[in-house]
TIMARSE-547908 format. One line per field, with one value per residue: residue in three letters; residue number from 1; y, x, z of N, C-alpha, C, O, CB in turn. Coordinates in steps of 0.2 Angstrom, whole numbers. Each point is the difference from the previous one (the first is absolute). Glycine has a CB too. Example, Ala and Ser with C-alpha at 12.3 -4.5 7.8 and 13.67 -1.06 7.14 Angstrom:
REM TIMARSE-547908
residuo = (ALA;SER)
num = (1;2)
nY = (-28;11)
nX = (66;7)
nZ = (39;-10)
caY = (6;6)
caX = (-4;4)
caZ = (0;1)
cY = (6;5)
cX = (4;-4)
cZ = (0;3)
oY = (-1;6)
oX = (5;3)
oZ = (3;1)
cbY = (-5;-9)
cbX = (-14;3)
cbZ = (3;-11)
//
This chain:
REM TIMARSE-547908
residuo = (UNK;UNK;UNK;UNK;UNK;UNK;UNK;UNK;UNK;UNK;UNK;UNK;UNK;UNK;UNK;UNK;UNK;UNK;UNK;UNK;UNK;UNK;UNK;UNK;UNK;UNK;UNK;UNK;UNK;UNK;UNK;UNK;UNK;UNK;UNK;UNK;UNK;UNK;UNK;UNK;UNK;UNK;UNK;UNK;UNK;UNK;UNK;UNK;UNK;UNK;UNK;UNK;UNK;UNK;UNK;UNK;UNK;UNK;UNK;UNK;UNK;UNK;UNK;UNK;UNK;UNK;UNK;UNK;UNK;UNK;UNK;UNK;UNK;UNK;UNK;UNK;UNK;UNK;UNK;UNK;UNK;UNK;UNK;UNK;UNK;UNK;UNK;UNK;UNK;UNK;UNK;UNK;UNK;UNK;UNK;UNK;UNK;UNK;UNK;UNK;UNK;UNK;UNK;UNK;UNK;UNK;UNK;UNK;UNK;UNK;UNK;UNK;UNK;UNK;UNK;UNK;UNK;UNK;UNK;UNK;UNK;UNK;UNK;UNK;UNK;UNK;UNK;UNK;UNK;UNK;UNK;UNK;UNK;UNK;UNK;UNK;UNK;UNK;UNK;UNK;UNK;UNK;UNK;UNK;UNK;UNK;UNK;UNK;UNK;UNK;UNK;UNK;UNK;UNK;UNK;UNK;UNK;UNK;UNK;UNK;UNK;UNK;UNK;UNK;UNK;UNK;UNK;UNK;UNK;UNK;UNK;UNK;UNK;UNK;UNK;UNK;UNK;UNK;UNK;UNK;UNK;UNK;UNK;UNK;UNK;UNK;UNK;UNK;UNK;UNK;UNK;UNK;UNK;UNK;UNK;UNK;UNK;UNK;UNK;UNK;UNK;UNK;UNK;UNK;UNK;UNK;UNK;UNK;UNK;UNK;UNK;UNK;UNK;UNK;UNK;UNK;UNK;UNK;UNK;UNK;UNK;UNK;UNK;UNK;UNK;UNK;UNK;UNK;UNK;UNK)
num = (1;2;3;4;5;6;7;8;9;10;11;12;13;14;15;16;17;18;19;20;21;22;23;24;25;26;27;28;29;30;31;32;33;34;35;36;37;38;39;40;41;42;43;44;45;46;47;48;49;50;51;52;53;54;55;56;57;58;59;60;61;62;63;64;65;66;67;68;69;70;71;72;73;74;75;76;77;78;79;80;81;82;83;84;85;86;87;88;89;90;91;92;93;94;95;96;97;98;99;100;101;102;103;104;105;106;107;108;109;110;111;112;113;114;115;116;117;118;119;120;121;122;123;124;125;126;127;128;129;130;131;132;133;134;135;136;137;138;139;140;141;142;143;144;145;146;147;148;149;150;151;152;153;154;155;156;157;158;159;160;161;162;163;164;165;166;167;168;169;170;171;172;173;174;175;176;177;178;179;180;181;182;183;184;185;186;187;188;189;190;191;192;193;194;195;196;197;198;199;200;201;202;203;204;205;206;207;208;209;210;211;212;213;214;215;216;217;218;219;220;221;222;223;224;225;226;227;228;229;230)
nY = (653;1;-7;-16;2;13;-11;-12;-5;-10;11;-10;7;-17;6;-15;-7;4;12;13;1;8;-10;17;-4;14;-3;-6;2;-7;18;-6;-14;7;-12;11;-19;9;-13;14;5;6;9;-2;0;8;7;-7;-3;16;5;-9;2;18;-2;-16;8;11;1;17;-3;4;-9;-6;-2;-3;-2;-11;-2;-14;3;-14;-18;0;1;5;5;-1;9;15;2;3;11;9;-6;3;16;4;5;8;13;2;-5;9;-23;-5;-8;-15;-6;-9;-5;3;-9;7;3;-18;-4;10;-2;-9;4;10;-8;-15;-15;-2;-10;12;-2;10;10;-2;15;-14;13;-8;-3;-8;-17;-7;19;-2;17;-9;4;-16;6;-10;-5;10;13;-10;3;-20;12;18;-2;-16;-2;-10;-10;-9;-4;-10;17;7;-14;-4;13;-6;-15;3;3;-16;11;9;8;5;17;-4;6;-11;-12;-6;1;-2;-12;-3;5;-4;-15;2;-8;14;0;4;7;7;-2;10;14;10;5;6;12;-15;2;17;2;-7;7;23;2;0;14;7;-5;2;16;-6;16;-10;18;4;-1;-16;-8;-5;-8;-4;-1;-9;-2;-10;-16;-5;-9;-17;2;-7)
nX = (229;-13;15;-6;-15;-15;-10;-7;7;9;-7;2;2;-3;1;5;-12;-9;-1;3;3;-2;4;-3;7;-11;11;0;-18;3;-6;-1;-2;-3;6;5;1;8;15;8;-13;17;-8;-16;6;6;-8;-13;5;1;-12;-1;8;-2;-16;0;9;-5;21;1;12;-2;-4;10;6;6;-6;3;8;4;17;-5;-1;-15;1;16;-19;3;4;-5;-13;10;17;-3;-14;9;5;-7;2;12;-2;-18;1;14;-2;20;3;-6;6;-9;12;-17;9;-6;-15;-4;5;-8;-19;3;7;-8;-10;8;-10;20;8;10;12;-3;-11;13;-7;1;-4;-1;19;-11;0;-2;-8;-13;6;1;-1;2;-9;12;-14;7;-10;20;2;0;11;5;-10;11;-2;-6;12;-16;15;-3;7;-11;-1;12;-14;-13;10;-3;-15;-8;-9;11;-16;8;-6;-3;-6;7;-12;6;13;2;-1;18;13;-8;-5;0;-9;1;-7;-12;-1;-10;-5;0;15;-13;18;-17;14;-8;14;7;-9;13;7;-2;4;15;4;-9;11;14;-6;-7;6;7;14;-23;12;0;-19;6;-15;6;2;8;10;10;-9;-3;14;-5;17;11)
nZ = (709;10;14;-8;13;-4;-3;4;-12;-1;-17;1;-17;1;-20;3;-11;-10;13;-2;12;1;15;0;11;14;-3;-7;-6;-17;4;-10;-10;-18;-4;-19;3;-13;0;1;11;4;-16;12;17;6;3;5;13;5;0;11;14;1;1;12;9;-2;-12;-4;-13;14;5;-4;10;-19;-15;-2;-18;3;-2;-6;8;-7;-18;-8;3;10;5;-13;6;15;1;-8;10;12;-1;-4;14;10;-7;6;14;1;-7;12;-16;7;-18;7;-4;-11;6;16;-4;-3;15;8;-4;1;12;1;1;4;7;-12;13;-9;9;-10;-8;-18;-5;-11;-5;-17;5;-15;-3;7;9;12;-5;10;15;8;6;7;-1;1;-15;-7;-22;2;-9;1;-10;-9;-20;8;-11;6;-2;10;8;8;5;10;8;5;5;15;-5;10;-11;-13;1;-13;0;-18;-7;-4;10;-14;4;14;-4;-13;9;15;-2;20;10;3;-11;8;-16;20;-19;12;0;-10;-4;12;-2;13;3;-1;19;7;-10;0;9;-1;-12;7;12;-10;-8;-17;-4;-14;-1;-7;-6;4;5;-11;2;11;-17;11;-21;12;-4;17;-6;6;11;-12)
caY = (-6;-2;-4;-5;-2;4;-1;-7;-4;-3;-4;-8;-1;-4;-1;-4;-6;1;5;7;4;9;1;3;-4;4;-6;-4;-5;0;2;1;-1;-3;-7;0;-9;1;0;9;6;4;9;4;-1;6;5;-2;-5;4;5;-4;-3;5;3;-3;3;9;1;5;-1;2;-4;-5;0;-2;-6;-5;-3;-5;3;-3;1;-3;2;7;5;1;4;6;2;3;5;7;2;1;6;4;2;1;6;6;1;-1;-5;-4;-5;-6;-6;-7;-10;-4;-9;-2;3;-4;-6;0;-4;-7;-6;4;-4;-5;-4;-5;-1;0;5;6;-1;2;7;1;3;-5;4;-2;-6;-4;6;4;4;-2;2;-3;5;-5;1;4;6;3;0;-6;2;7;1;-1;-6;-6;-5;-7;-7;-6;2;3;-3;-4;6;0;-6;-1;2;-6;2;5;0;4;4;3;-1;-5;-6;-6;-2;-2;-8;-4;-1;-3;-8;-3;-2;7;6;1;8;1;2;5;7;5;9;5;8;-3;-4;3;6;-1;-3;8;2;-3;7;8;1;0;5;-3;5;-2;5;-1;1;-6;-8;-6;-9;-6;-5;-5;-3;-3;-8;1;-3;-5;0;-10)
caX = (-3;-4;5;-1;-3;-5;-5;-3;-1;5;1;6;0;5;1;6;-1;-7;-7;-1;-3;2;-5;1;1;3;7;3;-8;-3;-6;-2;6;-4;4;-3;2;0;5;5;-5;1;1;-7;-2;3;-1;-6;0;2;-8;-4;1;1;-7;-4;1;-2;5;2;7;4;2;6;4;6;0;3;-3;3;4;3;1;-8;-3;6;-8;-1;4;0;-8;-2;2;-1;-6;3;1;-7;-5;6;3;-4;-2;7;-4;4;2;7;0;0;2;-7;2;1;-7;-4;3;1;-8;-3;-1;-5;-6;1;-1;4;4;8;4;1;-4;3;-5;3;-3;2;5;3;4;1;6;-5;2;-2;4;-2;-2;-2;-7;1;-2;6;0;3;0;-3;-3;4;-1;0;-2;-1;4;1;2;-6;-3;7;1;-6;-3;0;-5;-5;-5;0;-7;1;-5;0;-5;1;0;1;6;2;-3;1;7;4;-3;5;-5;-1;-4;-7;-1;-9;-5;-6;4;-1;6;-7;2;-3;6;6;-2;5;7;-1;-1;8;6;-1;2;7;4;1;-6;2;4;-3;2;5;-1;0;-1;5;-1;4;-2;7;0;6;5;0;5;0)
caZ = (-1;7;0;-5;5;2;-2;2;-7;-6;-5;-3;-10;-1;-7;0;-5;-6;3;2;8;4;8;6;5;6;5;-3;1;-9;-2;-6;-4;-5;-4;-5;-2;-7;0;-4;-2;7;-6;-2;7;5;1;2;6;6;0;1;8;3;2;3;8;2;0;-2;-2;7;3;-1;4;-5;-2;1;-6;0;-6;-5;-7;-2;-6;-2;1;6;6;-1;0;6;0;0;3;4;-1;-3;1;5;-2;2;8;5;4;1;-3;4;-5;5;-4;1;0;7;4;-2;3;7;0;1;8;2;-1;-2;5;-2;4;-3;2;-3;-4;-5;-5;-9;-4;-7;-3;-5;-1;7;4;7;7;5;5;6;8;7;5;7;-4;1;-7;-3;-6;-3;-7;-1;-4;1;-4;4;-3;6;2;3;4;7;4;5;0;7;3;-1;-5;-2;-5;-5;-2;-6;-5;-6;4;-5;-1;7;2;-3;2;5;-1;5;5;5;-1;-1;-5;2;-7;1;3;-6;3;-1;4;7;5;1;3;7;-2;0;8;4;-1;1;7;0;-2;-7;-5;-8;-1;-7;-8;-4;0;-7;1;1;-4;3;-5;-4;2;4;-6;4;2;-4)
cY = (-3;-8;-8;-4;5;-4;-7;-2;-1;-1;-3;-1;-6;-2;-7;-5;1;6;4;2;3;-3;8;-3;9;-3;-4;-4;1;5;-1;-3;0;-4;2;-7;0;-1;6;3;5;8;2;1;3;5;0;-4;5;4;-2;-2;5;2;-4;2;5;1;6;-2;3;-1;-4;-2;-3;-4;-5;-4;-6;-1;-3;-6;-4;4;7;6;2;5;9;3;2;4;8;2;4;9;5;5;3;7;3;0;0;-8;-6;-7;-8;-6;-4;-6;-4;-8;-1;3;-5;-5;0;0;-5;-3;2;-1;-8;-8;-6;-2;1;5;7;3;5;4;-2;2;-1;3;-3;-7;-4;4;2;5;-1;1;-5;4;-5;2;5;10;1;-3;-7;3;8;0;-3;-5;-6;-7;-7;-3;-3;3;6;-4;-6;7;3;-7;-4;3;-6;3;8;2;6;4;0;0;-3;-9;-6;-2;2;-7;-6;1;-1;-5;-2;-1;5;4;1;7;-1;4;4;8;3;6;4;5;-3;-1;1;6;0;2;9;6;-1;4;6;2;0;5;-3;4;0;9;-4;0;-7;-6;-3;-7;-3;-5;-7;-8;-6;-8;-3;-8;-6;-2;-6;0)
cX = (-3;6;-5;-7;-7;-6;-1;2;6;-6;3;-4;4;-4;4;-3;-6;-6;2;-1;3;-3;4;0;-1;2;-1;-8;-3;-5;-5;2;-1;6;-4;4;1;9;5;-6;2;0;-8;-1;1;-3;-6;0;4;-4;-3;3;1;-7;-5;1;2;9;0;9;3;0;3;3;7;-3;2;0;5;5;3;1;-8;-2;7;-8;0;2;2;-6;2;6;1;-7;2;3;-3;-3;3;3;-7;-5;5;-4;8;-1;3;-2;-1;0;-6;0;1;-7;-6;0;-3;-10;-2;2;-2;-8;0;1;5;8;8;5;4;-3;4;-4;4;-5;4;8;1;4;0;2;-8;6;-3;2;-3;0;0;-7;-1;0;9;0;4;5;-2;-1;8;-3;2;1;-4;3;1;6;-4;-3;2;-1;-5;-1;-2;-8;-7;-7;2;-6;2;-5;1;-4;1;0;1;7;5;0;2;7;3;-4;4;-5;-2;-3;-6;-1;-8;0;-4;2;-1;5;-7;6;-6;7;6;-1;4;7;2;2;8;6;-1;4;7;2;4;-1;5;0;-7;4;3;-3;-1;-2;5;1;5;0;4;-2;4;5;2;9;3;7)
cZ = (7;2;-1;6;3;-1;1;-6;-5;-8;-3;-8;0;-10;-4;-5;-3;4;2;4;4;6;5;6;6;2;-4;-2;-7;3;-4;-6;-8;-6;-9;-1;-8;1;-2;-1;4;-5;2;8;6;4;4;7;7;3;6;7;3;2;5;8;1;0;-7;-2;6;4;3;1;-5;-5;-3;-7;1;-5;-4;7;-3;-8;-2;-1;5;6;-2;1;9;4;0;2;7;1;-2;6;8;0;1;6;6;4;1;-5;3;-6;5;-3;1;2;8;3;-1;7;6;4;2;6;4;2;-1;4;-5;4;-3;4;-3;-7;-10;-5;-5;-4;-9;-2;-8;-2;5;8;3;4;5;8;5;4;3;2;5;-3;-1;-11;0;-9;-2;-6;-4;-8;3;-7;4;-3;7;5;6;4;7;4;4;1;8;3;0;-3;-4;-4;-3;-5;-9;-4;-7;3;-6;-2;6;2;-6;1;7;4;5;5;6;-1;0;-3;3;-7;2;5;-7;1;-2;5;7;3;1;6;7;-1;-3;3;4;-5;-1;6;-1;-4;-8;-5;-5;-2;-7;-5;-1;4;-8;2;2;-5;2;-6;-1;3;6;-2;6;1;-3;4)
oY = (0;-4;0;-3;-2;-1;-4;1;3;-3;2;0;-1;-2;-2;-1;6;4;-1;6;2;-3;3;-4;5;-5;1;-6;6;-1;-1;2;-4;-1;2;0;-6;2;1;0;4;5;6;6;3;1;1;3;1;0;2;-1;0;2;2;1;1;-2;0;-4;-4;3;-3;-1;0;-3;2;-1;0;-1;2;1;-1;2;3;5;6;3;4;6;5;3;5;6;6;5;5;6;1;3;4;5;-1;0;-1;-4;-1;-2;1;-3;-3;-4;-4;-3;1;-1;-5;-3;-2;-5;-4;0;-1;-2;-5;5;-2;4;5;-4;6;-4;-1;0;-1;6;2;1;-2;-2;-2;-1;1;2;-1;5;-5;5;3;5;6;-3;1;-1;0;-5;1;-3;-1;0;-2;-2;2;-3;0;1;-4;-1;5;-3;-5;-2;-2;-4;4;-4;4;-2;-4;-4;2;-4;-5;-6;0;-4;-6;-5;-1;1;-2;1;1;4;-5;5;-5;4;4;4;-4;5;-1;-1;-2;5;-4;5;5;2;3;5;4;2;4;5;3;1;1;-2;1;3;-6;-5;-2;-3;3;-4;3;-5;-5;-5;-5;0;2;-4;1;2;-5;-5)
oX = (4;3;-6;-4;-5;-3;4;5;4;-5;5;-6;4;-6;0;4;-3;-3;5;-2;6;-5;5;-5;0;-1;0;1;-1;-1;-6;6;-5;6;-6;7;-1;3;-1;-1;-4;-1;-2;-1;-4;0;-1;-3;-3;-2;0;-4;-3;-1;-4;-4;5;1;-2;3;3;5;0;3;6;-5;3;-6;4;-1;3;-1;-5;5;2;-1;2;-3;0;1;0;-3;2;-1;0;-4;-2;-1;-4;2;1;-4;-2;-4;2;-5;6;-6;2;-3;-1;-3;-4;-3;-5;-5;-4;-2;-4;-3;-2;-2;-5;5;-2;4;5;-1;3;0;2;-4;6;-6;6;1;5;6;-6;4;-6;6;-6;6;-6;3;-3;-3;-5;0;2;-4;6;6;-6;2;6;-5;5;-5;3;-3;-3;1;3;1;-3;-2;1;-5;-4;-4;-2;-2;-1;-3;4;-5;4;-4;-3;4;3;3;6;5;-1;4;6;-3;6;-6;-5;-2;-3;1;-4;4;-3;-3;1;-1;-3;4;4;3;4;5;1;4;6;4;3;5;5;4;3;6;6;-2;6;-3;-1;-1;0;5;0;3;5;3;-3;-2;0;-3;6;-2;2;4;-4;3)
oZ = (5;-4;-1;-2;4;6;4;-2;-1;1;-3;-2;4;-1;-6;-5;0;-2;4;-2;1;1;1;2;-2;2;-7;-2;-2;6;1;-2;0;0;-1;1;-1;5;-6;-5;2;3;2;2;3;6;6;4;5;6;6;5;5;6;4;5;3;6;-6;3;3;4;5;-5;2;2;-4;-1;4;-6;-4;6;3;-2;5;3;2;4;3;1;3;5;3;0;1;2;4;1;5;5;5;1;5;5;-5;0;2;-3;5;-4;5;4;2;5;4;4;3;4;4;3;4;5;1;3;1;1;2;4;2;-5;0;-3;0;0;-2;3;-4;2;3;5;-3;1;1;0;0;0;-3;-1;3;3;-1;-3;2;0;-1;-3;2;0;3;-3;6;-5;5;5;5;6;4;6;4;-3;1;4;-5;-4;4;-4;2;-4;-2;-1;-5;-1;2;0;-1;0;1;0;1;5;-1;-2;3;5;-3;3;0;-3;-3;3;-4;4;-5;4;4;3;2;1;3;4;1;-1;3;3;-2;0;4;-1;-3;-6;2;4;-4;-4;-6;2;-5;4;-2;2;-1;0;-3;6;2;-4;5;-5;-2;0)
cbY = (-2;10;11;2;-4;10;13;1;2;-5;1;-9;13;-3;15;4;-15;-19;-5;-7;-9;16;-20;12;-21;11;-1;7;-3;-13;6;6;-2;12;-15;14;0;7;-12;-2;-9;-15;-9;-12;-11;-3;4;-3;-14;-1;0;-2;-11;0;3;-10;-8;3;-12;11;5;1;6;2;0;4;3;1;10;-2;4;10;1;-3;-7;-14;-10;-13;-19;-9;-15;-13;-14;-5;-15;-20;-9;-18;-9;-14;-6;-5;-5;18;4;10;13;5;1;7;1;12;1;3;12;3;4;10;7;3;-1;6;12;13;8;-1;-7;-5;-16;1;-8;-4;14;-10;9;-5;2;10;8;-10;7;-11;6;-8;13;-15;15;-6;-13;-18;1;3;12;-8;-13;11;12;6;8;6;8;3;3;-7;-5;6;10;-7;-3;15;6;2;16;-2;-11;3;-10;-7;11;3;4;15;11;10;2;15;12;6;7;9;0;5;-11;-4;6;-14;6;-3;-13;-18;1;-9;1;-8;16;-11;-4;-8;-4;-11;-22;-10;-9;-16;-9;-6;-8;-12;3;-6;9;-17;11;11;15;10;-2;10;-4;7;15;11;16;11;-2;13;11;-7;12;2)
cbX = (4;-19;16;20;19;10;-4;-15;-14;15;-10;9;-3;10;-2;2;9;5;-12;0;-10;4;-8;3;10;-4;0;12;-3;3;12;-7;9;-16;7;-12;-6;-15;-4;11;-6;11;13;-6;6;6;8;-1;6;11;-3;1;8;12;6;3;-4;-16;5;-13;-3;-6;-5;-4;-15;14;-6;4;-10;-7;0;6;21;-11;-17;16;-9;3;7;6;-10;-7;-2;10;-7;5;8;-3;-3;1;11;5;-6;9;-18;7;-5;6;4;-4;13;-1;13;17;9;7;14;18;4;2;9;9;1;-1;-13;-10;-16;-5;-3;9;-15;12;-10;13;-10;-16;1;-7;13;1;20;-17;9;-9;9;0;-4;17;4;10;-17;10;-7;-19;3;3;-18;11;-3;-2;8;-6;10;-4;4;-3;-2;16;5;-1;10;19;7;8;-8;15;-16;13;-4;13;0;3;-11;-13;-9;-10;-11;-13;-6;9;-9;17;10;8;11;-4;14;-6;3;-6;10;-12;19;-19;-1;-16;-9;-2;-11;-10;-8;-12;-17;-10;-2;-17;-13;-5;-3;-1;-14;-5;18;-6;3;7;-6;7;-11;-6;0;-2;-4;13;-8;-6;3;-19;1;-10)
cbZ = (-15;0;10;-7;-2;-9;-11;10;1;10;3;17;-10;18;9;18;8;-5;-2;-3;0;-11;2;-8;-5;0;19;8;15;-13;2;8;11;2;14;-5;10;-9;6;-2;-4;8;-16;-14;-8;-14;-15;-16;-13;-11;-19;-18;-7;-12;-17;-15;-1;4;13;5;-15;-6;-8;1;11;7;6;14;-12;12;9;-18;-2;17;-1;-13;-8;-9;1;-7;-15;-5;-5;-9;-8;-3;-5;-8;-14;-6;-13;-12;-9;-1;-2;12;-9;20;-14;11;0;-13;-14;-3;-7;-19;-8;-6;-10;-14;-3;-12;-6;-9;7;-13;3;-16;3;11;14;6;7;0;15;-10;17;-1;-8;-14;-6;4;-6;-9;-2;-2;2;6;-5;5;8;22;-5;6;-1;10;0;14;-13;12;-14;10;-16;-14;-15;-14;-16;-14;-11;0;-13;-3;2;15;4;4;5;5;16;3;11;-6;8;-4;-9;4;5;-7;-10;-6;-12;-1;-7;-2;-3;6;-16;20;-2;-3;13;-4;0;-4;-16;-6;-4;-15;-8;-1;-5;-2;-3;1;-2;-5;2;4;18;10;6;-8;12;8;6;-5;17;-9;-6;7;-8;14;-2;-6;-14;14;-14;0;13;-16)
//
């Protein structure tokens, strides 16, 4: 197996929520990136997009210095599709496997780019009801919160409450903005989850040696509820 650090390129996948994307990156630098906005098209989508960004930016499988998917938690479809693509495409290229906590990789993006004065920024993603998975990032990129279920009750919402602006990524903003009906909070509408904005945060678990055992990775479905203290 070539060592994990030899080569240039990453391909990053993320299947996790309704949209579809793929990029490539060198290092840590996007190149490349494509999107299918169809909500669950990742079974027909996938494959094609990958082609398609592999080819726009002159990249070779062999080239790959690894690839990067996004392991959950998020869509159960979803994340099965991009996975075994992932592998798929690992086992016939001897190509390194690394899974990436998209939620923090989302977060840590955005403050990154982010002229908003908050102190910390919170990734969620749908889980159903009144529950998200989700995760805080200090500003400072450190973890407030790790991926995790979430219920939003008044218990949740005593436990960030100090915080003087918390903003809020996802993709279920409506019902965000209906359950967390408070003054700290700000839900930005216009952050999109894209494999684009997983090329630093990719890059940063490659360098630390993050390589996933092909036979036995598995999604993160991360199904169990989380359970409020009384």
């Amino acid at each position: 197996m070539p060592t994990l650090m030899s080569k240039t390129h990453f391909l990053i996948i993320d299947t996790a929520a309704e949209i579809c994307s793929v990029s490539i990156s060198r290092g840590d630098v996007l190149i490349h990136s494509e999107e299918n906005q169809t909500p669950n098209s990742h079974a027909t989508s996938l494959t094609i997009l990958i082609e398609k960004c592999m080819t726009d930016a002159t990249v070779d499988y062999r080239d790959l210095q690894a690839i990067c998917v996004h392991q959950g938690p998020g869509s159960y479809t979803g994340l099965r599709i991009g996975v075994s693509v992932a592998k798929g495409i690992c086992y016939a290229y001897d190509i390194p496997l690394i899974g990436i906590d998209g939620l923090v990789g989302y977060g840590q993006a955005y403050l990154a780019q982010s002229t908003s004065n908050c102190d910390a920024v919170m990734v969620a993603i749908d889980a159903r009801r009144d529950e998200v998975y989700g995760a805080i990032i200090h500003r400072d990129k450190s973890l407030f919160l790790e991926t995790q279920p979430i219920i939003i009750d008044q218990s949740f919402l005593a436990k960030i409450a100090h915080f003087q602006q918390l903003d809020v990524l996802s993709n279920c903003p409506d019902k965000l903005v209906r359950l967390m009906n408070v003054n700290n909070i700000r839900i930005d509408r216009h952050f999109q989850f894209s494999a684009r904005y997983l090329n630093k945060y990719s890059y940063k678990m490659a360098t630390q040696n993050f390589e996933n055992n092909l036979a036995y990775f598995e999604p993160n479905y991360m199904k169990n509820s989380y359970i409020k203290k009384t």
